[in-house]
C-alpha positions as CSV (number, residue, x, y, z in Angstrom):
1,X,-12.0,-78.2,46.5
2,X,-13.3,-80.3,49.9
3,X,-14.4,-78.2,52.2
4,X,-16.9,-76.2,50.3
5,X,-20.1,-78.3,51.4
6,X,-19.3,-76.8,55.0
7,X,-19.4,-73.3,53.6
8,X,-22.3,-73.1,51.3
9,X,-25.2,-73.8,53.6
10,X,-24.2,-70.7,56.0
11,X,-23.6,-68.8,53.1
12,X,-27.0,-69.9,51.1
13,X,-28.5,-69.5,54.6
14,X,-27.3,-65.6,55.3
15,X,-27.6,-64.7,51.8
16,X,-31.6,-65.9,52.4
17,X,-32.2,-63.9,55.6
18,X,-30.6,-60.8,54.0
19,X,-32.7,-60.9,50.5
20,X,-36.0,-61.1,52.8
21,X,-35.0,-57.8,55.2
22,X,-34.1,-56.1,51.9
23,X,-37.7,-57.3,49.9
24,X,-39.4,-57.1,53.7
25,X,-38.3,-53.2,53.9
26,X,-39.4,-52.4,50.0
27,X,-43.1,-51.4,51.1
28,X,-44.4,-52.8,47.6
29,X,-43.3,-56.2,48.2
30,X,-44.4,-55.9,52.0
31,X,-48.0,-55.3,51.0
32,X,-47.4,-57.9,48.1
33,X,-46.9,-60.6,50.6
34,X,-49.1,-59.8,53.2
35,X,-52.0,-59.6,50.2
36,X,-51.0,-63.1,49.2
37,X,-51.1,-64.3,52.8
38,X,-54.7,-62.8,53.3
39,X,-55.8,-63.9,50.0
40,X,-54.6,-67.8,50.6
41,X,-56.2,-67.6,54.0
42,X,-59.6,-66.7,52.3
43,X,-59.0,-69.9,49.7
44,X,-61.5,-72.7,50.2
45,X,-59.2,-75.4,50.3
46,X,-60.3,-78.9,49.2
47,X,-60.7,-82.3,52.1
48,X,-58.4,-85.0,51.8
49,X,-61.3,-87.2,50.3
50,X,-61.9,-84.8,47.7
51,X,-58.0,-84.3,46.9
52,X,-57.9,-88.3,46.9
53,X,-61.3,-88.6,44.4
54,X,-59.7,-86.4,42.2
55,X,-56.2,-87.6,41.9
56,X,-57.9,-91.0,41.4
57,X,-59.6,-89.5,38.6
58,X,-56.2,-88.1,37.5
59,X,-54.6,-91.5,37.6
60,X,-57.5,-93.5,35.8
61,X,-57.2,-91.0,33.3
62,X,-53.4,-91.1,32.9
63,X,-53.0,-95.1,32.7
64,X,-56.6,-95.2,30.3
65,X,-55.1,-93.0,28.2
66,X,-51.6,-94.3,27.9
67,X,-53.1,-97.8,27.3
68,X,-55.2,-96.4,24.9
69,X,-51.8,-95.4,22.8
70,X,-50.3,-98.4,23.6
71,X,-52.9,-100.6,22.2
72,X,-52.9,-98.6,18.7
73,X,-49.9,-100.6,17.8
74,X,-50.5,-103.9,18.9
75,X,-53.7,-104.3,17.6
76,X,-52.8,-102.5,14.3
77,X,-55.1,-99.7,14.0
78,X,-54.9,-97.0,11.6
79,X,-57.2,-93.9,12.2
80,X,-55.9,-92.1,9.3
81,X,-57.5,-94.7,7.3
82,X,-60.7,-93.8,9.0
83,X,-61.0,-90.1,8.4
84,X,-62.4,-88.1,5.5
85,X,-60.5,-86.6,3.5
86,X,-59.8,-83.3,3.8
87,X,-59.6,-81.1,0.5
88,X,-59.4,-77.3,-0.1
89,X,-61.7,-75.3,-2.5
90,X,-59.2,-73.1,-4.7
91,X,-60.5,-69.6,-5.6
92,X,-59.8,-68.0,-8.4
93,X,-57.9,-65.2,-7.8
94,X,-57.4,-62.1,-10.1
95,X,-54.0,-61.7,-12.1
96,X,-52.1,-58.9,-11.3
97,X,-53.2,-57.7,-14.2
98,X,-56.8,-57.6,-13.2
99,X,-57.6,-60.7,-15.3
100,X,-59.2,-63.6,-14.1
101,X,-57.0,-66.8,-15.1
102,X,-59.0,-69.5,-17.0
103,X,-58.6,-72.9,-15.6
């Protein structure tokens, strides 16, 4: 079986080049693609200090949150015990019989 590492990329490669001359011929997918392009050229795309505030922000998030789940353990905290509650009205219903059932 040694061998077939030298074989795959040219394969992988060709196989590539002829998928995109098929999909580049089919009209539909042309003007696809070339709406995509115009499209992403049109995007606004954020600065590098905005894309660093914001995965900052992302991060911060992340590790408060995770430490936030972490501490519920160690420090032995139950927030079930802190809810309400939480009980349905029952309705009575008619019987099939068009009775309404006493309680």
């Amino acid at each position: 079986m040694e061998g077939h590492e030298n074989i795959a990329m040219p394969i992988g490669v060709v196989a590539g080049v002829v998928a995109m001359v098929i999909a580049w011929k089919n009209i539909r997918l042309k003007t696809l693609a070339m709406e995509t392009i115009e499209e992403l050229a049109a995007v606004t795309w954020p600065t590098k200090q905005e894309t660093y505030t914001a995965t900052v922000v992302v991060l911060t998030t992340v590790v408060a949150s995770a430490g936030d789940l972490r501490a519920g353990p160690l420090l032995e905290l139950d927030h079930q015990r802190h809810l309400p509650e939480l009980t349905v009205p029952t309705v009575a219903r008619p019987s099939p019989a068009g009775r309404v059932p006493t309680p």
